[in-house]
C-alpha positions in Angstrom: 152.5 140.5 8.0 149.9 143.1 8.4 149.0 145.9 5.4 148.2 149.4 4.8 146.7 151.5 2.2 149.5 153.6 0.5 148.8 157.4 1.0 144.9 157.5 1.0 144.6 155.6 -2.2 143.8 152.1 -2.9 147.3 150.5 -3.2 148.1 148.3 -0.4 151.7 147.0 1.2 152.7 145.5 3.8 153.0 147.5 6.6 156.7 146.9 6.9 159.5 147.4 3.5 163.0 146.3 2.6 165.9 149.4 2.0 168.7 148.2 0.0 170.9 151.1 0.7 173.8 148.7 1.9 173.1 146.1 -1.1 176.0 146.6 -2.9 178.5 145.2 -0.1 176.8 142.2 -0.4 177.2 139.1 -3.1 174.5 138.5 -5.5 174.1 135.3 -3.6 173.4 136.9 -0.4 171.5 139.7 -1.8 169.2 136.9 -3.2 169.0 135.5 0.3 168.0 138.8 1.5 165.2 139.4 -0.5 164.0 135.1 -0.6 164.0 136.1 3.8 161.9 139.8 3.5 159.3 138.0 0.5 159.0 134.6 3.5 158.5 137.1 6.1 155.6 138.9 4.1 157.6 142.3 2.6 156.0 143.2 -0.3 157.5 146.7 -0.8 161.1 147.2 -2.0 162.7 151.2 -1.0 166.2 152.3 -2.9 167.5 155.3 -4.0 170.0 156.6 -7.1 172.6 157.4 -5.3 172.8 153.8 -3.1 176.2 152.3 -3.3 176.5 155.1 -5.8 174.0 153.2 -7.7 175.6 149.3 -7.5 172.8 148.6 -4.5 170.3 148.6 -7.5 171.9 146.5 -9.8 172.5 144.4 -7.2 169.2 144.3 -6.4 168.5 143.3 -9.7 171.2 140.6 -10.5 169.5 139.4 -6.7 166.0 139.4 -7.9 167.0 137.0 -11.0 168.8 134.7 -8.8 166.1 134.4 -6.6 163.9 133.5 -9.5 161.3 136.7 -8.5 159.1 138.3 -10.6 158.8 142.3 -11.2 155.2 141.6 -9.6 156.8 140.3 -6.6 157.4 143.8 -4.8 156.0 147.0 -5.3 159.0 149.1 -5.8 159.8 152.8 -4.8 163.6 154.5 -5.5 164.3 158.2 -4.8 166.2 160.8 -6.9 167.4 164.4 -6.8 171.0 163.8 -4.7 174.2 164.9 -7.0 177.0 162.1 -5.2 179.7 163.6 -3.8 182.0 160.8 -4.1 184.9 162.4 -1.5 182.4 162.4 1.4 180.6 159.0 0.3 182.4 155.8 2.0 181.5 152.6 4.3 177.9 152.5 2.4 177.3 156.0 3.4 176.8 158.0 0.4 176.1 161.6 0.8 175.3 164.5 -1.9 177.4 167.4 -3.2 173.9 169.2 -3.6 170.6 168.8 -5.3 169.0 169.0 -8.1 164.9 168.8 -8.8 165.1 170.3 -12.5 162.9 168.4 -14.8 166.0 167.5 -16.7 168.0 165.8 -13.9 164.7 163.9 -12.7 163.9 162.0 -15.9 167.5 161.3 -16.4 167.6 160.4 -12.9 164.1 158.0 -13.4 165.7 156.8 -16.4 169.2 155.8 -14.9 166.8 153.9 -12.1 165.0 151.7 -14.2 168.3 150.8 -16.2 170.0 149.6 -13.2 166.9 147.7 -11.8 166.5 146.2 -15.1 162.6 147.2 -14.7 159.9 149.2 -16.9 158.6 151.2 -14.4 158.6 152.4 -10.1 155.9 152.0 -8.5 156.7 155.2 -6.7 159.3 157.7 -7.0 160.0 160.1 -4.3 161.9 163.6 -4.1 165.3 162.7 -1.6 165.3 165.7 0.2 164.2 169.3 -0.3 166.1 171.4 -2.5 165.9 175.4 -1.8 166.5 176.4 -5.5 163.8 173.7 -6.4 161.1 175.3 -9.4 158.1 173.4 -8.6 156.6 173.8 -12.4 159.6 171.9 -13.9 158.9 169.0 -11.1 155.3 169.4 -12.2 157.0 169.3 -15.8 158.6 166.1 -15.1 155.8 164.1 -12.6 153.7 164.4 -15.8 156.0 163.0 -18.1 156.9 160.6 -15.9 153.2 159.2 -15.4 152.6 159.8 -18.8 155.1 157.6 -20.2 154.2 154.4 -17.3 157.6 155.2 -16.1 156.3 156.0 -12.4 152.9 155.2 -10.9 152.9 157.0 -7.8 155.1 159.7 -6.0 156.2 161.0 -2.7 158.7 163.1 -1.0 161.6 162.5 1.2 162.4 164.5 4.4 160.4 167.6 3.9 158.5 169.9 6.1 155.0 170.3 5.9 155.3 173.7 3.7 157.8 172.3 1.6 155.1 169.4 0.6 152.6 172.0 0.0 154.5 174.2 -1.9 155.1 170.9 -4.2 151.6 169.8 -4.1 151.0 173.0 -5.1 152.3 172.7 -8.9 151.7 169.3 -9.2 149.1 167.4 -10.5 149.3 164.0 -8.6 149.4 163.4 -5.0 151.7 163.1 -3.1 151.3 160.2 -1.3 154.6 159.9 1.1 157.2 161.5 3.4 160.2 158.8 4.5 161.4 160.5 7.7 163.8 159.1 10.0 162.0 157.7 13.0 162.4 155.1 15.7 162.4 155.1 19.6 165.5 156.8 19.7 164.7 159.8 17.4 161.8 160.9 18.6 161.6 164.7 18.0 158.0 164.3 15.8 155.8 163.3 19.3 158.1 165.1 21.5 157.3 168.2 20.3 153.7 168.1 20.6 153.7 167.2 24.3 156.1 169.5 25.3 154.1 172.1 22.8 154.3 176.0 24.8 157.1 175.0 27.4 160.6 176.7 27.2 162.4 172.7 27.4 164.5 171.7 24.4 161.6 168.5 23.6 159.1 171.8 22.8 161.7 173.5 19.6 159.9 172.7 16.5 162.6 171.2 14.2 160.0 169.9 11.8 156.7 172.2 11.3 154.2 169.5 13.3 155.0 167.0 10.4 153.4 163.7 12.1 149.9 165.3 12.7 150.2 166.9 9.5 150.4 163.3 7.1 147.4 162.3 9.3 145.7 165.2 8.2 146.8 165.0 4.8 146.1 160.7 4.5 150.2 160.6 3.6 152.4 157.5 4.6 155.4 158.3 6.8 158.1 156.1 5.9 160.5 155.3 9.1 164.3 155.0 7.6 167.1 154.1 10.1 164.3 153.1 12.6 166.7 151.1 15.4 169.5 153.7 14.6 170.2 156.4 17.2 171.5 159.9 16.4 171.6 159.7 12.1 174.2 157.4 11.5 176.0 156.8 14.9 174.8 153.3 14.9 171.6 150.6 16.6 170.4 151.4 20.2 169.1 147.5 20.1 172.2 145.3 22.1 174.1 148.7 22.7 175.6 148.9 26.1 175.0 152.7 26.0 171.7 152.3 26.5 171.0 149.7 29.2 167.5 150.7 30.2 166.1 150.9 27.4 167.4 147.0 25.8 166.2 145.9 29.1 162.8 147.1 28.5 163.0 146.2 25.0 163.8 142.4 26.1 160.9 142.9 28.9 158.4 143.2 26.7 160.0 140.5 24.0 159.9 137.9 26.8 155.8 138.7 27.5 155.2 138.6 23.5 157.4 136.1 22.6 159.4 137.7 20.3 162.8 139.8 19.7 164.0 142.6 20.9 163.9 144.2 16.9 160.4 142.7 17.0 159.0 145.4 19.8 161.1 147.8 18.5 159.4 147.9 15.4 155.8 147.4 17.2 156.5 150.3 19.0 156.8 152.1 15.7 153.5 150.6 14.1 151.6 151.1 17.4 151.0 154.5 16.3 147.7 155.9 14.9 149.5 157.7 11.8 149.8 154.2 10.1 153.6 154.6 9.8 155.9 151.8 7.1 158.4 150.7 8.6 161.6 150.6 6.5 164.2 147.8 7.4 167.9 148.7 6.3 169.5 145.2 7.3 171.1 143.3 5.1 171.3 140.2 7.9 168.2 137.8 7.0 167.9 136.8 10.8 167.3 140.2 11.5 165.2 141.0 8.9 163.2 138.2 10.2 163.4 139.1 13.1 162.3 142.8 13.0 159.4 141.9 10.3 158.2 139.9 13.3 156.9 143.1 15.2 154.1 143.6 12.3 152.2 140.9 14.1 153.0 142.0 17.8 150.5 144.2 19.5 151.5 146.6 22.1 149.5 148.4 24.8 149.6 151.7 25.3 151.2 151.3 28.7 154.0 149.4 26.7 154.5 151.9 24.7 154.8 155.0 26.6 157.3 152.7 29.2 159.5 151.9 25.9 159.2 155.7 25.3 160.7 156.4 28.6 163.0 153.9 29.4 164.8 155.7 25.6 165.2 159.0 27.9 162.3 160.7 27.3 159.8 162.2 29.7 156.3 163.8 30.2 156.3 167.4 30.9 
């Protein structure tokens, strides 16, 4: 398993990360299996959020990490806050917010309810979930600093924000922000499509995201890929999906030559480019997670990569 440095600093991971989001459907047993498969594969780094399994997927986690017999230096580990569940909308293991809330007071209560249900001291890294409009940056600044102050989080980050939406942030507070998780995969593409289609009238060329990719290089932040084998946001995997034939017979094309699985390239293709991207696995299947992990190791060339690119649909202008 290959690592990075962790937003420009000194903290290094490995270059591929375990979600629990769907944790809680699984028994403490197999969510001790699940972690015992991501630490043999070489995952270091854990990623969670509050509002996971409405919160079980982290005391899961926990009850898992005891069974397992791990240590709290065994993973670095990074949850996200600011969702309020909306329990009617939230079902299957998809859990979706009412609205949010970055007010210092719902952060540290939200840190706070985090470390209770991990059954830990402190995150590693906390991360905003996704931009609030009526966020006041000083009372995140408020709470960052209390947060660091008191060891309860060592590093922070963002969650699906634009590139003005970090700076206004980074702006107020006094630590850096050292992440953005944004979805990202073969299949959701729109970050690199945009700049090659960049002053053409073509749907690749509307800017849904403010040049966010080139920006973190810029800016020495780690983009986080969540749902990286998904298609659409939730609709499902592209990987063994007869909706997309070209593509899995690409994807098995280039398994074959590098001796690997089809998850395996998949995630290469991810980690093949220059902006040192984490990959963030959502399976709760160990094979897979082995599987996928795999692609840390696998090179691609660049003529691999831009075939995978088009084989998913996509074309040069």
């Amino acid at each position: 398993m290959k690592t990075i440095k962790l937003g420009n600093s000194e903290l290094t991971a490995s270059n591929v990360a375990l979600g629990i989001m769907r944790m809680d459907q699984l028994t403490v047993k197999q969510a001790a299996e699940v972690l015992t498969t991501a630490k043999e594969a070489g995952i270091t780094y854990i990623d969670s959020a509050d509002i996971y399994g409405e919160g079980e997927s982290e005391k899961r986690f926990s009850a898992a990490m005891k069974e397992a017999g791990f240590t709290r230096d065994d993973f670095l580990i990074q949850s996200k806050g600011g969702i309020i569940v909306d329990p009617t909308r939230s079902e299957g293991g998809v859990v979706f917010g009412s609205r949010y809330d970055f007010s210092k007071q719902h952060l540290l209560e939200a840190v706070d309810g985090i470390l209770t249900r991990l059954n830990i001291d402190y995150l590693d890294s906390f991360l905003l979930h996704r931009p609030d409009p009526l966020m006041e940056v000083d009372e995140i600044a408020e709470a960052f600093d209390e947060l660091q102050t008191s060891g309860k989080v060592r590093h922070f980050g963002v969650s699906n924000f634009n590139p003005q939406q970090i700076e206004l942030v980074q702006s107020a507070v006094h630590q850096r922000l050292m992440f953005d998780q944004l979805q990202f995969g073969l299949m959701h593409t729109g970050m690199i499509d945009l700049g090659m289609h960049t002053n053409m009238a073509d749907d690749d060329s509307v800017d849904h995201n403010g040049g966010l990719l080139e920006y973190a290089q810029r800016k020495g932040m780690t983009v986080q890929a969540w749902s990286p084998y998904q298609y659409g946001m939730f609709e499902g995997p592209f990987i063994d999906n007869p909706k997309f034939p070209e593509l899995n017979e690409e994807l098995q094309k280039v398994a074959d030559a590098k001796g690997v699985t089809k998850n395996a390239i998949a995630t290469a293709w991810i980690l093949r480019h220059p902006a040192k991207i984490q990959v963030i696995l959502g399976s709760m299947n160990p094979q897979h997670i082995k599987e996928s992990a795999a692609g840390s190791g696998v090179e691609l060339t660049k003529q691999e990569w831009y075939d995978l690119y088009f084989k998913a649909g996509h074309i040069l202008p």
